[in-house]
N, C-alpha and C positions, 0 to 999 in steps of 0.2 A: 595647536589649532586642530578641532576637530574636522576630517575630513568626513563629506555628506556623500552616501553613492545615490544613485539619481533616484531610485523607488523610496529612499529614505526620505526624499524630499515632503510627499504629504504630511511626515510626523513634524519633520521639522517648522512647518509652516501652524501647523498648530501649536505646537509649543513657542514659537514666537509670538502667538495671540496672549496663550498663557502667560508669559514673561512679563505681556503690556499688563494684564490683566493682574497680576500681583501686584506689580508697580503704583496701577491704581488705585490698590488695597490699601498698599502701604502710608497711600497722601488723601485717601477721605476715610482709612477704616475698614477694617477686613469684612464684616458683618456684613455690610452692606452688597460685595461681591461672591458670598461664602458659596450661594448656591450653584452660581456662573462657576467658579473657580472649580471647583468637582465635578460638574457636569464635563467640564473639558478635559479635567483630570482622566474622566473614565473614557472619553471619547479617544483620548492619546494612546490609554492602556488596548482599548477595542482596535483601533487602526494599527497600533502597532503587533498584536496578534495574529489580526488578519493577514497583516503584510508577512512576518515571520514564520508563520504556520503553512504556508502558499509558495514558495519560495522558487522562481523557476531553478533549471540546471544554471541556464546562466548567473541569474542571482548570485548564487552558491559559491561561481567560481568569482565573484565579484569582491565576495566576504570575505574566501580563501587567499585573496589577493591585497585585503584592504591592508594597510601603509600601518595602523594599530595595532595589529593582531600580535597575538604573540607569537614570540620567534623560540630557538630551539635553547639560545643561552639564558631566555626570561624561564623557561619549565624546568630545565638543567637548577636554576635559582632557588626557583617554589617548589619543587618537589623533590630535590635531592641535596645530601650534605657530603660534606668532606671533598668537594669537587677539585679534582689536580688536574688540570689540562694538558695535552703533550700534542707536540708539535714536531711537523717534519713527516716526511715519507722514507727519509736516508738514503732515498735516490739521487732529488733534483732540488726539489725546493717547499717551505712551509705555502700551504693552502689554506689562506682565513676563510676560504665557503666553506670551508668543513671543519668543524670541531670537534673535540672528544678528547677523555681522559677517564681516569678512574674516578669515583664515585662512590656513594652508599644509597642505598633506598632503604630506609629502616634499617632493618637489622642485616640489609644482604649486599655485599658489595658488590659491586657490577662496573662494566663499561659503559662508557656513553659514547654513542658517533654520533653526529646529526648533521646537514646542510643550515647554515646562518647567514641570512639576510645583514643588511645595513639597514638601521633609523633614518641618517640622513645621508646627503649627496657623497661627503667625505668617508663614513664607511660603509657605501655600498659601494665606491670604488675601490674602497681595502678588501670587500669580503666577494665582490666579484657577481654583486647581484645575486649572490645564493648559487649561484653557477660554479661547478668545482671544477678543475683544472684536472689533467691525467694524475698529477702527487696528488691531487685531494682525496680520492677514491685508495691510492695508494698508501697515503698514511691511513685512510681506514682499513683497508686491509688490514695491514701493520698492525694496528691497534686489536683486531679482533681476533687476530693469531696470537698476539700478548694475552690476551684475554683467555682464549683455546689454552694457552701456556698454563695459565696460573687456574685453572677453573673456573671463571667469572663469566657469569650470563652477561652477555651483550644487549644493550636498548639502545636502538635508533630511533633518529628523529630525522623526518623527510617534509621539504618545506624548500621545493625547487621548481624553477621554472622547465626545468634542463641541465643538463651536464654544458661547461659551456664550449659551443662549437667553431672557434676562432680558429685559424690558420695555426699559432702556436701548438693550441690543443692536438690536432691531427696530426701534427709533425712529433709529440711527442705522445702518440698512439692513445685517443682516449675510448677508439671503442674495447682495445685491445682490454682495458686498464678496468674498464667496466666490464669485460665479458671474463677475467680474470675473479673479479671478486662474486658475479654469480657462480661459479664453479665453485670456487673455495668456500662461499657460504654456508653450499649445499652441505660441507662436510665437516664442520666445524661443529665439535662436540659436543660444545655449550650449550645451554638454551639462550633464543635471540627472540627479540618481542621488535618489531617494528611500528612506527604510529607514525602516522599521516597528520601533521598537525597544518599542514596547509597546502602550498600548491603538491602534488605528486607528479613530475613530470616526465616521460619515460625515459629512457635509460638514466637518466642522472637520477630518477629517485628508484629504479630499479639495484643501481649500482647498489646501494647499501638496504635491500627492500626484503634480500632473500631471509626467513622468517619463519620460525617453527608460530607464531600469533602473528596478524598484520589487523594494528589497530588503528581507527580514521576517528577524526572528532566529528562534527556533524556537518558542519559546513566547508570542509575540507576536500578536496579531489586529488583524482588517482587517473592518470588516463596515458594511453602511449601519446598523444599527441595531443599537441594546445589545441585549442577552438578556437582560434585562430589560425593556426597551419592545418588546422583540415578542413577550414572554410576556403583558404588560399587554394587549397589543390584542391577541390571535389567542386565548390563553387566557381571559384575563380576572385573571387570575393571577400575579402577580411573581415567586409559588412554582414557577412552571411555568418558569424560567430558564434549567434544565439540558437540558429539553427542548427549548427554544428555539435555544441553542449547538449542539445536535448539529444541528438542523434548518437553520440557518442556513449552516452549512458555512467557519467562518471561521478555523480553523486555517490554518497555513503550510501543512499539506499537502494541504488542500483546493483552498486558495488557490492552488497553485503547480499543481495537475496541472489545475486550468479557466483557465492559464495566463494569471492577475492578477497574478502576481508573479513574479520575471526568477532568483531566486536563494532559497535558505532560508540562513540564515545558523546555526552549527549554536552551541549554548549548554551549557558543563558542565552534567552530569547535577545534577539538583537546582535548576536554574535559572541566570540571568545572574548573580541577586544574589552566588551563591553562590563566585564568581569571577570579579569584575567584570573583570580586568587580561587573564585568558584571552577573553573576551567581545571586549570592545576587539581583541586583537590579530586575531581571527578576521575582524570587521567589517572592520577596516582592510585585512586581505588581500583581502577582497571588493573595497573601496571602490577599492582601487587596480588592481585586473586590470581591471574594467569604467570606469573614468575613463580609462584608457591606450587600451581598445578604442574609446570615445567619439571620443577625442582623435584619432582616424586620422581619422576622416571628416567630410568636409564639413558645414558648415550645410547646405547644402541635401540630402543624404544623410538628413543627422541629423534633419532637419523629414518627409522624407517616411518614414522608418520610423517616427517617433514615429507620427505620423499612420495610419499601415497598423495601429503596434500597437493604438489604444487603436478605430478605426474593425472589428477584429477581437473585441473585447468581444461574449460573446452570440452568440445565433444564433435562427434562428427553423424551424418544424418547418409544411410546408403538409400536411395531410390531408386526405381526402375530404370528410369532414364541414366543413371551414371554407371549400372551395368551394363544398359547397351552400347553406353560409351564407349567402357574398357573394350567391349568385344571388337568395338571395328577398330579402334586404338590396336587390338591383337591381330585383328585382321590384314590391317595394314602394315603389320609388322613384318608378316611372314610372307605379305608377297607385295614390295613398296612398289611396283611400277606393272603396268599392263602391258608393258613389252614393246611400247615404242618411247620409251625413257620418259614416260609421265607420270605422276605420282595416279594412284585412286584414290 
């Protein structure tokens, strides 16, 4: 069943006219409605344009969420061969929200890690919502030290709501588990290409995010928190969501010109789902110009750009006013009280 999100509804209400209007065709004679049938035709193409080329933040995260889209084992499918999967962290326990094994891209073999959704009720309860466990992060580690081991560029795939944050999870350390594989990312000799292939949700798409390329598809987001949890705390309001999206700035094209992400990767009009086979081939052209550009240079090239890139995050603004700051911040430093035990 095709799911409709709610701004898709004008197309769809057209194309139900359409539908009738074929039907019509088909029981007095096409000829007769040739000229009505492409005039709607074109009017579908127009509406659907307008609506696709206009796209709020919110939209975006609407698309990046929809129930069709592709997930990380359908791109793992279409754009790579030889796929071995491996399981286990050899700590605690196998984590179906994360996947990965060895791989080929053409001619280069590589790792794959990624976050994996469920299709339906039964394996979104096996894969966890996409939500990975403290072993999920930890067989990716695992995996990308195998990787580190034998020479193979690592490609992830990020496609999370969040790391997930259950009682279990904390008891078996999951910031710890995550703040472990940013560290070790940083140092891992290979070239690593990251892509955002739908939600990016922070630290759970952080965890597997660190990245000499950080690739996003077009209707894809990247954000430390839902638009939802930052409408909750800033609003007070869950309702306040769309507000939140615009303010947060986590689009591809936000994200690519405060330059957090190395490429857009671009998605048929109407979404990824809507062409999965076009989708794949477009990523794979990405994935393979910036793996060959990787592939020239050195580890030790490759560690100090990574390094320049992510140490170029942010920026900070000094103004007047935050020097006078520091000065009574100093001021009060070196003499805290006026002498009858009160601060100044």
């Amino acid at each position: 069943m095709k799911h409709i999100l709610e701004f898709e509804k004008p197309i769809l209400e057209l194309q139900k006219k359409l539908d009738e209007l074929n039907e019509q065709a088909k029981k007095l004679g096409i000829e007769k409605f040739k000229d009505e049938i492409e005039s709607l035709e074109d009017k579908i193409a127009q509406e659907r344009e307008l609506i696709f080329k206009n796209l709020t933040p919110w939209q975006r995260v609407q698309l990046a969420r929809h129930p069709q889209r592709p997930y990380t084992l359908d791109y793992v499918k279409s754009i790579f061969t030889d796929f071995s999967e491996l399981h286990g962290d050899r700590l605690y326990a196998e984590d179906y929200a994360m996947v990965g094994g060895f791989a080929r891209l053409d001619e280069y073999k590589v790792m794959l890690v990624g976050t994996q959704k469920g299709r339906d009720t039964k394996d979104n309860i096996k894969r966890n919502f996409g939500c990975a466990h403290p072993e999920g992060y930890r067989k990716a580690l695992r995996l990308m030290q195998l990787a580190n081991k034998f020479l193979l560029p690592v490609i992830t795939f990020i496609d999370t709501a969040g790391a997930y944050p259950g009682v279990g999870a904390e008891q078996r350390h999951i910031a710890e588990a995550i703040a472990v594989n940013l560290r070790e990312m940083m140092v891992l000799e290979v070239p690593i290409i990251s892509v955002v292939i739908g939600e990016g949700g922070s630290g759970g798409a952080l965890g597997i995010g660190v990245a000499d390329k950080v690739l996003i598809l077009e209707n894809a987001y990247y954000s430390v928190i839902s638009p939802e949890g930052c409408a909750a705390i800033l609003w007070k309001d869950r309702s306040a969501s769309e507000k939140a999206a615009e303010a947060l700035k986590i689009t591809a094209n936000d994200l690519y010109k405060f330059g957090l992400v190395d490429e857009i990767v671009p998605e048929p009009l109407g979404g990824a789902h809507t062409n999965p086979n076009e989708t794949a081939a477009s990523l794979k052209k990405a994935l393979s110009k910036h793996l060959s550009q990787l592939l020239k240079l050195t580890s030790t090239e490759r560690l100090k750009l990574r390094y320049e890139k992510y140490r170029a995050f942010g920026y900070f603004l000094e103004t007047k006013g935050a020097v006078i700051a520091e000065d009574v911040v100093a001021e009060q430093v070196s003499s805290p009280n006026n002498g009858d035990g009160e601060l100044t």
